[in-house]
MIRORO-737789 format. One record per residue (C-alpha): residue number from 1; residue in three letters; x, y, z. Coordinates in steps of 0.05 Angstrom, whole numbers, plus 5000, padded with zeros to 4 digits. Example, Ala and Ser with C-alpha at 12.3 -4.5 7.8 and 13.67 -1.06 7.14 Angstrom:
- 1,ala,5246,4910,5156
- 2,ser,5273,4979,5143
***
This chain:
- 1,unk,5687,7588,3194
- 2,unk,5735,7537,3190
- 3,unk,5794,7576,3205
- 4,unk,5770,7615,3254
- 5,unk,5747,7540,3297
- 6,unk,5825,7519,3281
- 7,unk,5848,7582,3309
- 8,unk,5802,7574,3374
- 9,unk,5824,7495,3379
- 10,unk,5902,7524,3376
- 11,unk,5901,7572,3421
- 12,unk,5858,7522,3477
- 13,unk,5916,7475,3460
- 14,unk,5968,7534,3466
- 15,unk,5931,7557,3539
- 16,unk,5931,7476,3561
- 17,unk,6005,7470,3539
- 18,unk,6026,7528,3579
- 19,unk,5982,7509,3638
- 20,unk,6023,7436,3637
- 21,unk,6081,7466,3635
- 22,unk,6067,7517,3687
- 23,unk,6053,7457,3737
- 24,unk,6111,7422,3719
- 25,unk,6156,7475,3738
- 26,unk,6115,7488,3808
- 27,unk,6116,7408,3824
- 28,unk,6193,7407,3807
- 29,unk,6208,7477,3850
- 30,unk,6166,7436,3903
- 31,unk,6214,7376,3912
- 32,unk,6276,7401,3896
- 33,unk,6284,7391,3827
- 34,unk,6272,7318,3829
- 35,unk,6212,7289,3783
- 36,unk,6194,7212,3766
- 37,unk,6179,7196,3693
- 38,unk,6100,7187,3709
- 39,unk,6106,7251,3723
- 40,unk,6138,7281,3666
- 41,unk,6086,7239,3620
- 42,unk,6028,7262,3656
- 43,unk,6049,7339,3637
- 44,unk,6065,7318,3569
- 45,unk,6133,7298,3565
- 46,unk,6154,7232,3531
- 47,unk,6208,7177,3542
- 48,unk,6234,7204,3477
- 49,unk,6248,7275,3505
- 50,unk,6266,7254,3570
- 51,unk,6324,7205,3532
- 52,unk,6341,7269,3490
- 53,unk,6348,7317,3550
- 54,unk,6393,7265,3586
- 55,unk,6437,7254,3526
- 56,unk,6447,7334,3517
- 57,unk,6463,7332,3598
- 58,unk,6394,7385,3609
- 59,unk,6379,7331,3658
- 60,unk,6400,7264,3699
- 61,unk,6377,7211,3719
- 62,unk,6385,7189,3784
- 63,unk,6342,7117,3802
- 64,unk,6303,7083,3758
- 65,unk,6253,7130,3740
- 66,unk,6275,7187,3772
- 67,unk,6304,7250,3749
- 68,unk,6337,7312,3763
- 69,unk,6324,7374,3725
- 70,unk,6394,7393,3727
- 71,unk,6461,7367,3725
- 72,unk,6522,7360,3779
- 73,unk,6524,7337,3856
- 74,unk,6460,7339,3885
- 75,unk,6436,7379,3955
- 76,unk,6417,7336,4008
- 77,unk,6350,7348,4009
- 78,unk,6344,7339,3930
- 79,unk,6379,7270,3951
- 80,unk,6320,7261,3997
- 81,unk,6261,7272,3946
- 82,unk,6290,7221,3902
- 83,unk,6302,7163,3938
- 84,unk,6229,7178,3963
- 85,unk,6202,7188,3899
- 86,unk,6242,7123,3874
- 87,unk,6216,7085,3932
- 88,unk,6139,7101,3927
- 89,unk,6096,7141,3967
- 90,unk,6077,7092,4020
- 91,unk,6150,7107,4041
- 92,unk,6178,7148,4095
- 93,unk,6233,7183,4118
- 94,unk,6257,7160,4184
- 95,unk,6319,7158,4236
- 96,unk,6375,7197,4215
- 97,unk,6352,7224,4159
- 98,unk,6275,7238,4189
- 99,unk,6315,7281,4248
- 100,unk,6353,7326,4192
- 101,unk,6290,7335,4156
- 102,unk,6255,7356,4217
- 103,unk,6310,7404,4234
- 104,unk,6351,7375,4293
- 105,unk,6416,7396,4298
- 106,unk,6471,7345,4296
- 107,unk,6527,7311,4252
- 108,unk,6496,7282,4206
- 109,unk,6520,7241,4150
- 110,unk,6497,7257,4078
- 111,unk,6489,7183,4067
- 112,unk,6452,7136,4061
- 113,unk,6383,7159,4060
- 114,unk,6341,7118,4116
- 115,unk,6269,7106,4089
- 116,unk,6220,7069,4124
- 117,unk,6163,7022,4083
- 118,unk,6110,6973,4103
- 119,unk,6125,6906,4129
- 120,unk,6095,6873,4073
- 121,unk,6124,6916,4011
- 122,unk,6179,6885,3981
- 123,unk,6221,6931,3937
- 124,unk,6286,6929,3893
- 125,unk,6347,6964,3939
- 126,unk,6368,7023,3903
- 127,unk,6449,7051,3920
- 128,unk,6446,7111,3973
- 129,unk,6384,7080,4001
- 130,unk,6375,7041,4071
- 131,unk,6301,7002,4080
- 132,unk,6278,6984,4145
- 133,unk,6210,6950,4145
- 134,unk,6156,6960,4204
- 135,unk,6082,6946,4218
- 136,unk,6031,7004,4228
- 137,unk,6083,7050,4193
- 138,unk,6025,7102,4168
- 139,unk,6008,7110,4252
- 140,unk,6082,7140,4254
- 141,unk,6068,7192,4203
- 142,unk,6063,7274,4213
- 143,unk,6000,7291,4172
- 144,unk,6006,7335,4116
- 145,unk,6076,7341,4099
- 146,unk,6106,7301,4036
- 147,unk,6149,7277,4029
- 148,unk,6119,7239,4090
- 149,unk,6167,7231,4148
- 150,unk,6151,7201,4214
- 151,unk,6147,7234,4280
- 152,unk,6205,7270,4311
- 153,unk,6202,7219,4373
- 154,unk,6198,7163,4326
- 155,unk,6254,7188,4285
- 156,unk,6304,7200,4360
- 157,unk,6281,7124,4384
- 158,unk,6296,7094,4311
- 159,unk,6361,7133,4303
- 160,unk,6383,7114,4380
- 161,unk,6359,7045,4375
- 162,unk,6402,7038,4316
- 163,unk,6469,7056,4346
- 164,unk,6511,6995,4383
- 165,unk,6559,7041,4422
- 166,unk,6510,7065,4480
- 167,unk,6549,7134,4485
- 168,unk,6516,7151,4411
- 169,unk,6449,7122,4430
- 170,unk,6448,7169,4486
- 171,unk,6477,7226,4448
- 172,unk,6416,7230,4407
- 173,unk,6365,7223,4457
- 174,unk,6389,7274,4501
- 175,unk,6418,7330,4446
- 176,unk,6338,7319,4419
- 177,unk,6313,7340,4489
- 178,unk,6370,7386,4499
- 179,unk,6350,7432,4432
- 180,unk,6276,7430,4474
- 181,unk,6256,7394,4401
- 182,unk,6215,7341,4455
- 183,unk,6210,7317,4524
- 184,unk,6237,7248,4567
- 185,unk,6172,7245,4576
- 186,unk,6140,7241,4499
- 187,unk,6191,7194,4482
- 188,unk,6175,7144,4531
- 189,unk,6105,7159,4516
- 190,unk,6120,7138,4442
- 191,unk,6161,7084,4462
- 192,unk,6106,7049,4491
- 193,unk,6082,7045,4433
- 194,unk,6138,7008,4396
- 195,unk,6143,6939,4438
- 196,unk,6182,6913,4379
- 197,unk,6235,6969,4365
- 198,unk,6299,6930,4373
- 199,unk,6348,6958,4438
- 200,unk,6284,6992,4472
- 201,unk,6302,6968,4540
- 202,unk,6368,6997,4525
- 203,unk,6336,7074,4519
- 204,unk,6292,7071,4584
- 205,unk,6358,7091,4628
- 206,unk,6371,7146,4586
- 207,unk,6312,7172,4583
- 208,unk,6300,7165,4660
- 209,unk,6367,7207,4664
- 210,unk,6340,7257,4612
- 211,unk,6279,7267,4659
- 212,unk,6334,7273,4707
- 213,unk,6353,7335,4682
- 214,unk,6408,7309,4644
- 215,unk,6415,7340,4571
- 216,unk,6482,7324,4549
- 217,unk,6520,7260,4532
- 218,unk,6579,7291,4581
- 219,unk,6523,7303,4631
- 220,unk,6499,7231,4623
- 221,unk,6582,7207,4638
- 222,unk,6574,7256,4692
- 223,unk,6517,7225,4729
- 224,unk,6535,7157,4720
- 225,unk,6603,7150,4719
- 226,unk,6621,7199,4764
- 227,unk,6573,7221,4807
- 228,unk,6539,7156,4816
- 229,unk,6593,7106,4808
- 230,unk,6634,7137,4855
- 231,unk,6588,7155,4915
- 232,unk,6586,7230,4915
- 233,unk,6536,7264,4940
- 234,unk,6473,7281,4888
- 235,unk,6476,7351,4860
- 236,unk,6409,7387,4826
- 237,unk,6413,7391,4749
- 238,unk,6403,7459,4710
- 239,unk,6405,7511,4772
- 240,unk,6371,7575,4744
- 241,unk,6412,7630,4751
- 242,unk,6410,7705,4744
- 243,unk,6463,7727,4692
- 244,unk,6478,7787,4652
- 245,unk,6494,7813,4585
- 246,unk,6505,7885,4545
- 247,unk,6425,7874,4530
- 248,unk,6406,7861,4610
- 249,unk,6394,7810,4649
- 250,unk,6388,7737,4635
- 251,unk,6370,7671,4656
- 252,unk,6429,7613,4662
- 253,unk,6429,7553,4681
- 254,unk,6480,7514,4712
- 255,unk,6493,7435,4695
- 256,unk,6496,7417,4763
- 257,unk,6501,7449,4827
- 258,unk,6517,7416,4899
- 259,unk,6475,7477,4938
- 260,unk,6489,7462,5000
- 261,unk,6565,7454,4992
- 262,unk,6566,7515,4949
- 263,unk,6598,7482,4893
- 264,unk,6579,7488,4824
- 265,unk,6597,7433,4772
- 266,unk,6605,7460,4684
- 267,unk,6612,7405,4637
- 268,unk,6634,7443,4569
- 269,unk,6620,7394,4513
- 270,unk,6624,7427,4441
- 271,unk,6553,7445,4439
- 272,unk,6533,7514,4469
- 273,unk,6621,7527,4491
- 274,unk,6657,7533,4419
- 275,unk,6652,7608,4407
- 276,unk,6684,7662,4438
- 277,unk,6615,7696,4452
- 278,unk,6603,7630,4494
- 279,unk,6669,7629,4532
- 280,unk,6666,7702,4553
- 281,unk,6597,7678,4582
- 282,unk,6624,7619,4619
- 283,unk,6679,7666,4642
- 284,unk,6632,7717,4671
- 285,unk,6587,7665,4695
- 286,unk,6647,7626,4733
- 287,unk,6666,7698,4758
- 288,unk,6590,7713,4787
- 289,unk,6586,7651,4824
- 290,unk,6660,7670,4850
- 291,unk,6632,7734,4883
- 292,unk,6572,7703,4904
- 293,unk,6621,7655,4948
- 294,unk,6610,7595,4907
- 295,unk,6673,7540,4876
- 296,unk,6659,7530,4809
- 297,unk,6693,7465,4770
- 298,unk,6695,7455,4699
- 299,unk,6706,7390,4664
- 300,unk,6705,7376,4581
- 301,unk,6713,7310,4552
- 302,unk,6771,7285,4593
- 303,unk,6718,7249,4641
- 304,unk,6700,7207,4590
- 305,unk,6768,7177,4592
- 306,unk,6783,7190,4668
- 307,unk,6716,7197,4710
- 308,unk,6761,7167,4773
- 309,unk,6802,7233,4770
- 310,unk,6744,7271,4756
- 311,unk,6713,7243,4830
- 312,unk,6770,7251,4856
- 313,unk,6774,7328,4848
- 314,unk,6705,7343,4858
- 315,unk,6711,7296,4927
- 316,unk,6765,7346,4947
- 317,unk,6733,7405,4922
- 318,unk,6670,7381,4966
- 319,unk,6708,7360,5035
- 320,unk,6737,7438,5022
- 321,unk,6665,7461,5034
- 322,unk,6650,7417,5087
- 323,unk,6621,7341,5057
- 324,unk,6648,7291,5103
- 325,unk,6629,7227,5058
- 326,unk,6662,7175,5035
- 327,unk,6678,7169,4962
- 328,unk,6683,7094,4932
- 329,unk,6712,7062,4880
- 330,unk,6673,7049,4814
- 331,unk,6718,6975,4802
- 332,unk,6771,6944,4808
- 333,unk,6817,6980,4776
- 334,unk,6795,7046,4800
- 335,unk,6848,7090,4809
- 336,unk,6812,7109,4879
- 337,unk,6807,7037,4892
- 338,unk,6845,7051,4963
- 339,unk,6777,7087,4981
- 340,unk,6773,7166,4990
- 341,unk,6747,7190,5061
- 342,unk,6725,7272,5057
- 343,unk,6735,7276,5117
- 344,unk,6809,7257,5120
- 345,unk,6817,7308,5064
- 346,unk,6797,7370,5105
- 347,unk,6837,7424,5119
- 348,unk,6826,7455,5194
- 349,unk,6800,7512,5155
- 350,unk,6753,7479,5114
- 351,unk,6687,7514,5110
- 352,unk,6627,7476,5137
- 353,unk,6565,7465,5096
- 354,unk,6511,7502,5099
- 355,unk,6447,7477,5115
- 356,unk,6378,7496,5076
***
């Protein structure tokens, strides 16, 4: 009688071991391989073993109380779950390291990880790990999802407000609208919401431009370096266009077009113009437009250095098709500082513009 209650008792135990186990290896799968040591004790495992297992390099530590349940470099996103897990679960990924998580495309840095807490927590700084502090931080939050993150606009307006140089601030607001990841207009919805975020006034312009139709840094030096500063006339961003490939037709769009000067403006940053699949389309799409009767320009990052150049040429390309404006220069030391008239550019067989 005895025996057989020991054998029941052992093989409960046996079944409740197993079953601990079992969830320990599904909650380490789950974040990466990471695991805290309240974890490990809840699913049986001592400091003893966990000292063992770390001395025998099965496992390492990584912050206080955090482990790994292997041994070399860690992934990124095993980099992630522990400083989370080291910094509490009121924590939350945010700004660089929020847009990764959420998939945005970019280059981002492997480090440091940028966590967000409450105002009021007050915790130890832990190496690889960058704190920021804000009120109302579980409003930010996408339900459901651990470790918690905060919104994809919250994450572009932290990671943009963040940046001094205003080219990188803008880089990341637009490349987040230009991926279609969100909208101008949701981000200056959320931003209404963050009267305290530090540089806000800062991302309004951009994000006017964005709702522009601007979805490019080089757009953005485009339209306000170029185009603007210099007085040419306004084009109309992301002209739908009929285009083919060996699969049919398709729809392209153009980065700016001046319609009724039949001139078409291509700004070829690296995004979307870096394989040869994409330069065979610009080619044929360049070509199209060519047969269709239509100039077509194409800048890269040299406008970034030399917009003056850059209005020069489209100026001339313009006064060619019939603009008779007045281009003017954007300072001082403009290199069209002596003024640029279209009109004294013209050839006597310059083609008049047409009208809509």
């Amino acid at each position: 009688m005895i025996d057989g209650m020991l054998s029941v008792w052992r093989d409960f135990g046996n079944r409740r071991w197993r079953q601990m186990i079992s969830g320990f290896v599904e909650l380490r799968g789950r974040q990466q391989g990471m695991f805290t040591r309240a974890q490990a004790v809840t699913h049986g495992i001592d400091d003893k073993t966990l000292a063992r297992r770390c001395r025998n390099r099965q496992i390492q530590r990584i912050h206080q109380g955090v482990y790994a349940d292997f041994t070399g470099p860690l992934p990124w996103s095993a980099r992630v779950w522990a400083a989370w897990l080291a910094c509490g679960p009121d924590a939350a990924l945010t700004a660089d390291t929020a847009l990764r998580w959420h998939g945005l495309s970019g280059d981002w840095h492997d480090s440091p990880i940028h966590l967000a807490v409450p105002q009021n927590r007050r915790i130890e700084r832990r190496s690889g790990i960058r704190l920021t502090r804000h009120q109302d931080l579980s409003s930010w939050l996408v339900e459901g999802r651990e470790p918690y993150v905060v919104r994809l606009e919250i994450a572009v307006l932290t990671a943009a407000a963040r940046r001094l140089d205003p080219d990188r601030r803008a880089a990341i607001v637009l490349d987040a609208c230009r991926q279609r990841r969100t909208t101008p207009d949701r981000l200056l919805t959320e931003l209404d919401r963050l009267p305290r975020l530090r540089g806000r006034k800062l991302l309004i312009p951009v994000l006017a431009d964005a709702a522009y139709g601007v979805q490019s840094f080089l757009e953005q030096v485009y339209l306000t370096r170029v185009e603007r500063a210099h007085g040419l006339p306004t084009g109309t961003r992301q002209v739908r266009a009929a285009g083919s490939s060996t699969s049919g037709l398709t729809v392209e769009y153009r980065d700016v077009e001046y319609v009724p000067y039949e001139l078409i403006v291509e700004l070829d940053g690296r995004a979307g113009h870096v394989d040869a699949i994409s330069t065979w389309r610009d080619m044929r799409r360049d070509n199209a437009a060519t047969l269709q009767g239509k100039t077509t320009l194409r800048f890269g990052y040299q406008l970034v250095t030399d917009p003056c150049a850059t209005a020069g040429q489209v100026g001339a390309a313009l006064a060619l098709h019939g603009w008779i404006g007045t281009l003017t220069p954007c300072s001082p030391t403009c290199s069209l500082k002596g003024g640029f008239s279209a009109h004294t550019r013209r050839d006597s067989g310059a083609i008049p513009a047409k009208t809509s």
